[in-house]
N, C-alpha and C positions, 0 to 999 in steps of 0.2 A: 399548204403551210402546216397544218396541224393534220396528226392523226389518228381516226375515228377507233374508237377499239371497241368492238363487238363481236364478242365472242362466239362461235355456232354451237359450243358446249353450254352455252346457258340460256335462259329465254331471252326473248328479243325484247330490245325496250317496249315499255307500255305505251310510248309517245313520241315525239320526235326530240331525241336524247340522244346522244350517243353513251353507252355504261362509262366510256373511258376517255382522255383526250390529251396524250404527247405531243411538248411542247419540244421541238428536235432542235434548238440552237441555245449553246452554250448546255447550262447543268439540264440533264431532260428531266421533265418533270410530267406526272401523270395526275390529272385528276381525275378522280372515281365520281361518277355519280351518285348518290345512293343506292346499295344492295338490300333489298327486301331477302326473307325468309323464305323464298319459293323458288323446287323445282327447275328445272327445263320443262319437266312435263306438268306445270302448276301443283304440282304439291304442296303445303305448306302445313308444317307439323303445327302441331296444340304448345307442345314446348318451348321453353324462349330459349334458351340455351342451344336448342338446336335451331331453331330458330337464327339465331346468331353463329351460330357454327355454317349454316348455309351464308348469310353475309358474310362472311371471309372468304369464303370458295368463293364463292364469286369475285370477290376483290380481288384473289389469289389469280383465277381466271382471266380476269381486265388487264391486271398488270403483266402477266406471262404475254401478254400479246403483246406488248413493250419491252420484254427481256427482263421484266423485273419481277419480284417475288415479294412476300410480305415484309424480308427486311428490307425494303426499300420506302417503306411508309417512314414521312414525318409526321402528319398530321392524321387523326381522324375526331371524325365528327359523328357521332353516336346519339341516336334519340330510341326512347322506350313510353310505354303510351302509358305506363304505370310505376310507384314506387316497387311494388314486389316483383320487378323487372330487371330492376338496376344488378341485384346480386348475380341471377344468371349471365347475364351478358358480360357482367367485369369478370367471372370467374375464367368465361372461355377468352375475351382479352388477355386476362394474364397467362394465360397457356399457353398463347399467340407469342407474345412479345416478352423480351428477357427485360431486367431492370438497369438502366433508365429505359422507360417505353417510348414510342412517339406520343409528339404532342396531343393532348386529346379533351374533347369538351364530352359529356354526356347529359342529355336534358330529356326532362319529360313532356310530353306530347299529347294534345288531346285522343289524337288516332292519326292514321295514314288512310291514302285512297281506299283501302278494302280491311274489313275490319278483323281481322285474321291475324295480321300483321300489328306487333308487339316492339319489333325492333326492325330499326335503319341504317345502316352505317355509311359513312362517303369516309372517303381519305382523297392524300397528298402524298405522291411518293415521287422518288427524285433517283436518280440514278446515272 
């Protein structure tokens, strides 16, 4: 009924997740897991901004395996583990998305599973 979307251009979930999940009856709708700042080959830069620029390729990634592409986000859901976070990550946002943007929350966080990792992002895209 639903389908799985994991891409082989990115690294494979940490867990038992799927990155992606279309919902194929009536409007299709994709939900993003969370994208982390890292790699295929576990790389993950010092910088948030790239850091964040790797969460969108990857989302980018997730949703191409549904035929859909970043304009097809409504919603995302954005967290950073620090306030001097928040600027880099909305900069590469708004370079993303024209105005009006998708729906979108951004919260700070004590940290995520590996401490490297500065920013998160999940969407909702529909197409």
């Amino acid at each position: 009924m639903f389908d799985h979307l994991n891409p082989e251009t990115i690294r494979a979930p940490f867990s038992r997740y799927s990155h992606g999940i279309a919902v194929p009856q009536g409007k299709r709708l994709v939900f993003c897991s969370g994208q982390l700042g890292i790699t295929k080959g576990d790389e993950i830069p010092e910088d948030t901004g790239e850091q964040a620029r790797l969460c969108f390729a990857n989302i980018e990634a997730v949703l191409a395996e549904a035929g859909m592409g970043l304009a097809n986000i409504v919603r995302i859901n954005a967290y950073v583990t620090g306030r001097e976070h928040l600027a880099p990550y909305m900069e590469v946002r708004n370079a993303l998305f024209g105005d009006p943007g998708p729906a979108s929350t951004l919260m700070i966080v004590s940290g995520f599973a590996r401490p490297e990792f500065k920013v998160e992002i999940e969407v909702v895209a529909a197409g």
